[in-house]
C-alpha positions in Angstrom: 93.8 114.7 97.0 91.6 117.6 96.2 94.9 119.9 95.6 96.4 117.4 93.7 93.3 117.2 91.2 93.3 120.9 90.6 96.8 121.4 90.3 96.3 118.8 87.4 93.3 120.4 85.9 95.4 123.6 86.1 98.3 122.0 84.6 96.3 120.9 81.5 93.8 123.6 80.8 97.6 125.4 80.1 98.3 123.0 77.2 96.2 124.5 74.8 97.1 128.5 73.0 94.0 130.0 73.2 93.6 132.9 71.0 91.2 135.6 70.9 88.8 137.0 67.9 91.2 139.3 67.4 94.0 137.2 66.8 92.8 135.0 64.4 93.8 136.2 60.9 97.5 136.3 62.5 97.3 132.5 63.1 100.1 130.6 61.2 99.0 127.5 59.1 99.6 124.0 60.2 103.0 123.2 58.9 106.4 123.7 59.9 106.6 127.2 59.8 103.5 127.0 62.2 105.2 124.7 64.4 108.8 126.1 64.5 106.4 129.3 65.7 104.8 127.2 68.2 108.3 126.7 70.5 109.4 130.4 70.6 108.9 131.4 74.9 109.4 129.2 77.5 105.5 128.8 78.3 105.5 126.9 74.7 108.0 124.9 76.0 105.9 123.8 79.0 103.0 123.4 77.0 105.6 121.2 74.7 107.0 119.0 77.2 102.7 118.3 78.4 102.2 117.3 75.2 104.5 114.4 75.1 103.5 113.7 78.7 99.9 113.4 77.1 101.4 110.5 74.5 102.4 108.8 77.9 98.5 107.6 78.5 97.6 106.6 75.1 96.2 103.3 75.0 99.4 101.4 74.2 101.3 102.4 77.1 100.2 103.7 79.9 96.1 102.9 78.6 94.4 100.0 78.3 94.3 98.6 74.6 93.0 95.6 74.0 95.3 94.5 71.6 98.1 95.2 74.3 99.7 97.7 76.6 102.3 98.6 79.1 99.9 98.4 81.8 98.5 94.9 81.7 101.3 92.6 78.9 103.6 92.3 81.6 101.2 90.2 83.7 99.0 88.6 80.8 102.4 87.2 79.3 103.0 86.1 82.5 102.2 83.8 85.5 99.6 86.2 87.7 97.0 86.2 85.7 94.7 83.6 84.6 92.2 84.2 81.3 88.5 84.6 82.7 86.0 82.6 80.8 83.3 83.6 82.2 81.7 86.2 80.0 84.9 88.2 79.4 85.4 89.5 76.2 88.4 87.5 75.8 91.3 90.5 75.6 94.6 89.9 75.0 94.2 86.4 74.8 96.3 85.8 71.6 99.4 87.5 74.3 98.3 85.0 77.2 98.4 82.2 75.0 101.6 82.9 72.8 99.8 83.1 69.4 101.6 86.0 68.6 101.2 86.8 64.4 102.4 89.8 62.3 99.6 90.8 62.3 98.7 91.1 66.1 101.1 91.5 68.5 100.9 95.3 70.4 101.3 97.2 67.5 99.3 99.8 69.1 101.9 99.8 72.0 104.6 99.9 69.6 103.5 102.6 67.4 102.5 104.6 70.4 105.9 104.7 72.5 107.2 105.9 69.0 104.6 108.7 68.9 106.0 109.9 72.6 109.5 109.7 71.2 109.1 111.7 68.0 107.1 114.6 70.5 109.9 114.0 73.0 112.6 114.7 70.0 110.7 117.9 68.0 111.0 119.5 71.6 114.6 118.9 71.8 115.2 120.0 68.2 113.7 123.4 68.8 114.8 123.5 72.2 118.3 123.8 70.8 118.2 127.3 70.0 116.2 128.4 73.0 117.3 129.8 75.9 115.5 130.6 79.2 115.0 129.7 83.1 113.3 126.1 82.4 115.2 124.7 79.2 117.4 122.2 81.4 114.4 120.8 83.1 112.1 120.6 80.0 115.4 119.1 78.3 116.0 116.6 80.7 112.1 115.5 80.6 112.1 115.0 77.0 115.1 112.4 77.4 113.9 110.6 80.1 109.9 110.2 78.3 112.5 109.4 75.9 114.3 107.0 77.2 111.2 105.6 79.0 109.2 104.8 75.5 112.7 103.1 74.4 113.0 100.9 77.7 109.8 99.7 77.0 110.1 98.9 73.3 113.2 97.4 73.8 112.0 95.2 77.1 109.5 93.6 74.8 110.9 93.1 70.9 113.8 92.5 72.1 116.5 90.0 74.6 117.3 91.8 78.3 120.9 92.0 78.8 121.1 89.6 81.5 118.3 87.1 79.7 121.4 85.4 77.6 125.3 85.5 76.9 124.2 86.5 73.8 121.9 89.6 74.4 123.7 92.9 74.0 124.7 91.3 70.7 122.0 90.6 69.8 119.3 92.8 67.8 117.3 95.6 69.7 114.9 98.7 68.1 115.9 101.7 66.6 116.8 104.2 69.2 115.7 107.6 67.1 116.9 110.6 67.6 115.4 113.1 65.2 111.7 113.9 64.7 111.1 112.8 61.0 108.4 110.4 60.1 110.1 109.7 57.4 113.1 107.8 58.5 113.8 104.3 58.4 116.4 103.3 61.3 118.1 100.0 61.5 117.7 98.2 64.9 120.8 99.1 67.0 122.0 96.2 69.6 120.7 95.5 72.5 124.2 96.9 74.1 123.6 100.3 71.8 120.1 100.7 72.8 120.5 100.3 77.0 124.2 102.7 76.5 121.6 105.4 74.7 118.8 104.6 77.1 121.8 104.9 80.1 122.8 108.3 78.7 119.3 109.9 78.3 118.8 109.3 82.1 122.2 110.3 83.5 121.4 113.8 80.9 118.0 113.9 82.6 119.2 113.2 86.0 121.7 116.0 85.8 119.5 118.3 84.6 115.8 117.8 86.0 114.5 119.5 89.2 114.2 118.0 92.6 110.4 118.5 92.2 108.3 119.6 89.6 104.7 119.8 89.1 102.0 117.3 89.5 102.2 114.5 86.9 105.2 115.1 85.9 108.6 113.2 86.5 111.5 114.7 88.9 114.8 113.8 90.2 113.9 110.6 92.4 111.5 109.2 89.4 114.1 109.4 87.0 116.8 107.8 88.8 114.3 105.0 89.9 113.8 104.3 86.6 117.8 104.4 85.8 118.3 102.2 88.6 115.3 99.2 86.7 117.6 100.2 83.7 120.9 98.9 85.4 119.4 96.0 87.1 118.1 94.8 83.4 122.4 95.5 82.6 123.1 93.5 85.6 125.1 96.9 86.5 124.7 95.9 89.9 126.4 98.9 91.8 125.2 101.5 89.3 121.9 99.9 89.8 122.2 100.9 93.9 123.9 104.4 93.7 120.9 105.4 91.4 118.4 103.6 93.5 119.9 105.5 96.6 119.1 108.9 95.5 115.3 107.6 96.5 114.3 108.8 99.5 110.8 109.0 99.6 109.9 105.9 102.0 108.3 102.8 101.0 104.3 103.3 101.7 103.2 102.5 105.4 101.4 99.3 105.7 98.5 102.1 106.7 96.9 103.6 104.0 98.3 101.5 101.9 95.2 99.9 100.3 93.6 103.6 99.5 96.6 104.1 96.9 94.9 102.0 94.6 91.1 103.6 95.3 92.7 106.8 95.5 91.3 107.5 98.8 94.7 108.0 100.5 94.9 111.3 101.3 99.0 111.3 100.9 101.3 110.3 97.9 102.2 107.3 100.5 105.3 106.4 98.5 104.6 107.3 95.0 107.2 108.4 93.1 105.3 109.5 89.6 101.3 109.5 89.4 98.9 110.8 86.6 95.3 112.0 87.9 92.7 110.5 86.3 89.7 112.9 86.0 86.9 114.8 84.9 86.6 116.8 82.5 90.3 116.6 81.8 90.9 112.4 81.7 88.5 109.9 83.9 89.9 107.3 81.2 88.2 103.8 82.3 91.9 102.0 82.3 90.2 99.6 84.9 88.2 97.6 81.9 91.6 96.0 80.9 91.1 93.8 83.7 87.1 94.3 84.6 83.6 95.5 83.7 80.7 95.3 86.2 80.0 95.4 89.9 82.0 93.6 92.4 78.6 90.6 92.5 77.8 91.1 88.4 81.3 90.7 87.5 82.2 90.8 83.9 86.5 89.5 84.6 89.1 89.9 81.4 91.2 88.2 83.5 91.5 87.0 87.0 94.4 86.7 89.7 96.1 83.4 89.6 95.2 80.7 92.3 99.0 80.3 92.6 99.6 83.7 92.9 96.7 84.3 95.8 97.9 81.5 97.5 101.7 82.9 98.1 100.2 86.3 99.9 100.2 85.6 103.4 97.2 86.3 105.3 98.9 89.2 107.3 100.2 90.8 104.1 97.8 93.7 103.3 99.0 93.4 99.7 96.3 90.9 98.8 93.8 93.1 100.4 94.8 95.7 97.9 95.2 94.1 95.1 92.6 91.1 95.0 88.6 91.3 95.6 86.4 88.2 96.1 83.7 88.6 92.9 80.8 86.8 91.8 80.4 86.9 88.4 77.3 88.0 86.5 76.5 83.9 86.5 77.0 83.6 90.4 80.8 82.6 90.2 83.4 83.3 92.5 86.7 84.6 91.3 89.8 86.1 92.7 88.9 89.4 90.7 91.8 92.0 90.2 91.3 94.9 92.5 93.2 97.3 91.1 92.7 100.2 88.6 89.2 98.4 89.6 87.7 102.3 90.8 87.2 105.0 93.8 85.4 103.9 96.5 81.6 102.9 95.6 82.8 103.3 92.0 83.4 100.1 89.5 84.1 102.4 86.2 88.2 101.4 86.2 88.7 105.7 86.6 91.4 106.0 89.0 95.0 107.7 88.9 97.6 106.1 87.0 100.9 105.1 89.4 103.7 104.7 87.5 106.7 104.7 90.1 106.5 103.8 93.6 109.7 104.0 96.2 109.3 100.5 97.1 111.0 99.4 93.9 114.1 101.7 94.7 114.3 99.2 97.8 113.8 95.5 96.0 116.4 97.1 93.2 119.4 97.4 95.5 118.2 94.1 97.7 118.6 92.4 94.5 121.7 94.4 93.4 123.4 93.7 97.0 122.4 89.6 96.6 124.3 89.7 93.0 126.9 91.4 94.7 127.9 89.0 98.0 126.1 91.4 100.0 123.9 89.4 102.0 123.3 91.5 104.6 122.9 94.7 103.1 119.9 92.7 100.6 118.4 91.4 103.6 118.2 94.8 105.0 116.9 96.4 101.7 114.2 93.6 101.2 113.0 94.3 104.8 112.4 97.9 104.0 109.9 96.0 101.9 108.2 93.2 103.8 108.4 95.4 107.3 105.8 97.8 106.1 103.3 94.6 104.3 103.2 92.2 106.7 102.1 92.4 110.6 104.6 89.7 111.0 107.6 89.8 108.2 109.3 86.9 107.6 113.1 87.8 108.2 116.5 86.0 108.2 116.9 84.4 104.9 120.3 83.7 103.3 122.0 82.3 100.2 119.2 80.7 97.7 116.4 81.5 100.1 117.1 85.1 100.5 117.2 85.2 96.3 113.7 83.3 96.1 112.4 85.9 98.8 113.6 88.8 97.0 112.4 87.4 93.7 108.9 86.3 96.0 108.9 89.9 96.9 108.6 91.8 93.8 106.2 89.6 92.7 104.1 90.1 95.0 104.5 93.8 95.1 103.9 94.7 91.5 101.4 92.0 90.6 99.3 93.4 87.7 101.7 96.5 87.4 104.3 96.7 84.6 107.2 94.5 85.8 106.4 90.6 86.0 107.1 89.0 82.5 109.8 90.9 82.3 111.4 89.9 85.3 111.1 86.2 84.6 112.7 87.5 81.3 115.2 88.7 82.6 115.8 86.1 85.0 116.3 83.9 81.9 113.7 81.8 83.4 110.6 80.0 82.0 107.1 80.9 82.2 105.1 78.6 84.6 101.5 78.8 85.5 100.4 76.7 88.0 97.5 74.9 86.3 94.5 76.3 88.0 90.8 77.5 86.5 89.7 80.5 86.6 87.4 79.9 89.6 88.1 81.1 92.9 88.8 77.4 94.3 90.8 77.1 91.4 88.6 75.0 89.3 87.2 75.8 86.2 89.4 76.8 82.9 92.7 76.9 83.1 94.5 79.3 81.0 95.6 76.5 77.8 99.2 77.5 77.5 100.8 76.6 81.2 104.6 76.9 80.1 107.0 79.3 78.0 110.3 77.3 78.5 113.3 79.8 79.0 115.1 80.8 76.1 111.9 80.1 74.1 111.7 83.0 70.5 108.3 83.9 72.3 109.8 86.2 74.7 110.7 88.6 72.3 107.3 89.9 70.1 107.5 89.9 66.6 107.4 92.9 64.7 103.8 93.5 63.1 103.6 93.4 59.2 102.5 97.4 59.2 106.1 97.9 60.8 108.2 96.0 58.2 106.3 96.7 55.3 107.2 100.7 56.6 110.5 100.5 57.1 112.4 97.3 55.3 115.4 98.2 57.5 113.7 96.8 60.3 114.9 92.8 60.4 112.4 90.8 62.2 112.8 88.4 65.1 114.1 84.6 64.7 110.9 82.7 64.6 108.6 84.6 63.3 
């Protein structure tokens, strides 16, 4: 762990062109003349590619905005969460109950994937007329932070291919290309948007390294992510090749809980992780879930009653992922343990995981199931539940082996990126299961329990700052 933070520090404290006394009458202004001088050697390159790598942890993606982000939407819109009132602050809580407005609806999430894919383009613009030893790697990172900022916008304002017959049809984003604030793009399809998002990937694929420095993304990240991107295509065999070019394993059951603390002293099957310290970071991205101790507990949000209930008691997820708290008024709640803090520590500083190997695994036990491949799924899923539970359940088949694998990633990436949009993507509805936010699951419940499937809510409007900017931008039925 220690390498890994000064690697990082290492890695950053290059971003930066320091310049001497000497040098500073020579200094370019701030325009385009200044910047077409900042991308000349391959060490501005590097520093280039950090940059947009630095737009990854704003506080609409990978951060933790309160009006919305990448790392908590997926399981406030969802089913794993249920709204703490119990001296939160109330986050989010327009999301959790479906009051979406113009006005409100991640707009800080929306403009910030943006902001990483005009960086992402200006590299690949001047990288053009470069040449040297690292341009295919830096290339092929630019399209897949590329391609990663459009996934995301497109996962959220607009339909997943396999949600409805109708969805590649249907209206996506703009997938930009060029780095000029000044355009204003139509939305391509959905079809468009996952074909550009597909061939970003397979360009970064072919052209990334096996293994590149610390926080940054490499070979078996990017095709993990290619392989989510399939899966959301129902490309089911596309979806496995590129999940089989993972071969870090899943995390041992061992060690497991110290990813989220940190204290693990191994990578234990992460594919793409961001250290998350001082002086360089130590952002609190825990606070979009808690503030306080673990027995003065101020919750945003708390884990669902239904959703503790399906971890068995052998499954060292729920260790991991779930605390017993007691409120700052003597409540119990099932509080959210991760991003909660290091050991002893209750600030919400720890790394930020972004890819782990275990999805490569529930990706191709889905894709197999989709394919009449029982037995191959089975084996896949097992990869999975051999390495959570001291005794795995095993042996499923036809709708029971689907529910298990759907059961499965659930409960693996609880409160991490993926939930809402896999019931999206299901085409299924939304149901909460009715519970307070109280440990025993009395109390509040959360007010809205249902988002039927096929309901307009599933796709967030686009705010009024958006449309009033670009009037090509159509907005989305309902709204």
């Amino acid at each position: 762990m220690k390498n890994r933070i000064l690697n990082f520090l290492l890695i950053l404290l290059t971003v930066g062109v320091f310049t001497s006394c000497e040098d500073e009458l020579d200094q370019v202004p701030f325009d385009d003349f200044g910047t077409q001088n900042a991308f000349r050697t391959a060490q501005d390159f590097e520093n280039g590619i950090r940059g947009v790598y630095t737009a990854l942890i704003d506080a609409g993606m990978l951060g933790s905005s309160d009006n919305g982000s990448i790392l908590s939407a997926a399981d406030v819109l969802a089913d794993n969460v249920t709204l703490a009132t119990l001296g939160g602050r109330l986050t989010k809580r327009y999301l959790h109950e479906y009051n979406y407005s113009v006005n409100l609806t991640m707009e800080v999430s929306y403009n910030d994937a943006y902001n990483i894919i005009y960086n992402a383009n200006q590299l690949l613009q001047f990288a053009e007329n470069f040449e040297g030893d690292n341009k295919a790697n830096i290339v092929a990172e630019a399209k897949a932070l590329r391609a990663y900022a459009h996934f995301h916008l497109v996962s959220y304002w607009a339909k997943i291919p396999t949600q409805s017959s109708d969805a590649n049809s249907s209206p996506g984003i703009a997938y930009v290309f060029e780095a000029n604030p000044d355009i204003t793009p139509e939305r391509n399809t959905v079809g468009e948007v996952y074909d550009f998002i597909v061939q970003d990937l397979t360009d970064a694929v072919s052209g990334i390294n096996t293994s590149n420095p610390i926080a940054r993304l490499d070979k078996e990240a990017v095709n993990l992510l290619l392989s989510r991107v399939y899966l959301y295509m129902g490309e089911w065999q596309n979806s496995i090749n590129a999940a089989n070019q993972v071969t870090t394993p899943v995390a041992e059951r061992e060690g497991f809980v110290g990813i989220w603390d940190d204290s693990t002293i191994s990578d234990n099957g992460l594919l793409f992780s961001i250290p998350n310290n001082a002086p360089i970071l130590n952002n609190q991205i825990g606070v979009t879930w808690n503030q306080g101790t673990r027995t003065a507990l101020i919750a945003e949000y708390v884990a669902s009653k239904e959703l503790v209930d399906l971890y068995q008691d052998d499954d060292i997820r729920k260790e991991a992922y779930i605390f017993d708290g007691i409120t700052n008024g003597g409540v119990n709640v099932n509080a959210i343990q991760k991003q909660f803090g290091r050991p002893g520590q209750n600030d919400g500083v720890v790394d930020y995981k972004v890819f782990r190997s275990a999805e490569a695994s529930l990706n191709r036990a889905e894709a197999h199931y989709r394919l009449d491949q029982e037995s191959e799924a089975l084996t896949a899923l097992n990869e999975v539940r051999s390495r959570r539970y001291l005794n795995p359940p095993n042996g499923e088949s036809g709708q029971a082996l689907l529910d298990a694998i759907k059961l499965e990633r659930r409960l693996e990436f609880a409160f991490e990126y993926q939930r809402f949009l896999d019931i999206k993507r299901y085409g299924e509805s939304v149901e909460r299961g009715g519970f307070g936010d109280v440990a025993d699951g009395s109390g509040t419940p959360s007010l809205i329990q249902t988002l039927p499937a096929g309901d307009n809510r599933f796709q967030l409007p686009f705010s009024q700052t958006t449309l009033d900017n670009n009037p090509n931008i159509e907005q989305n039925p309902g709204y």
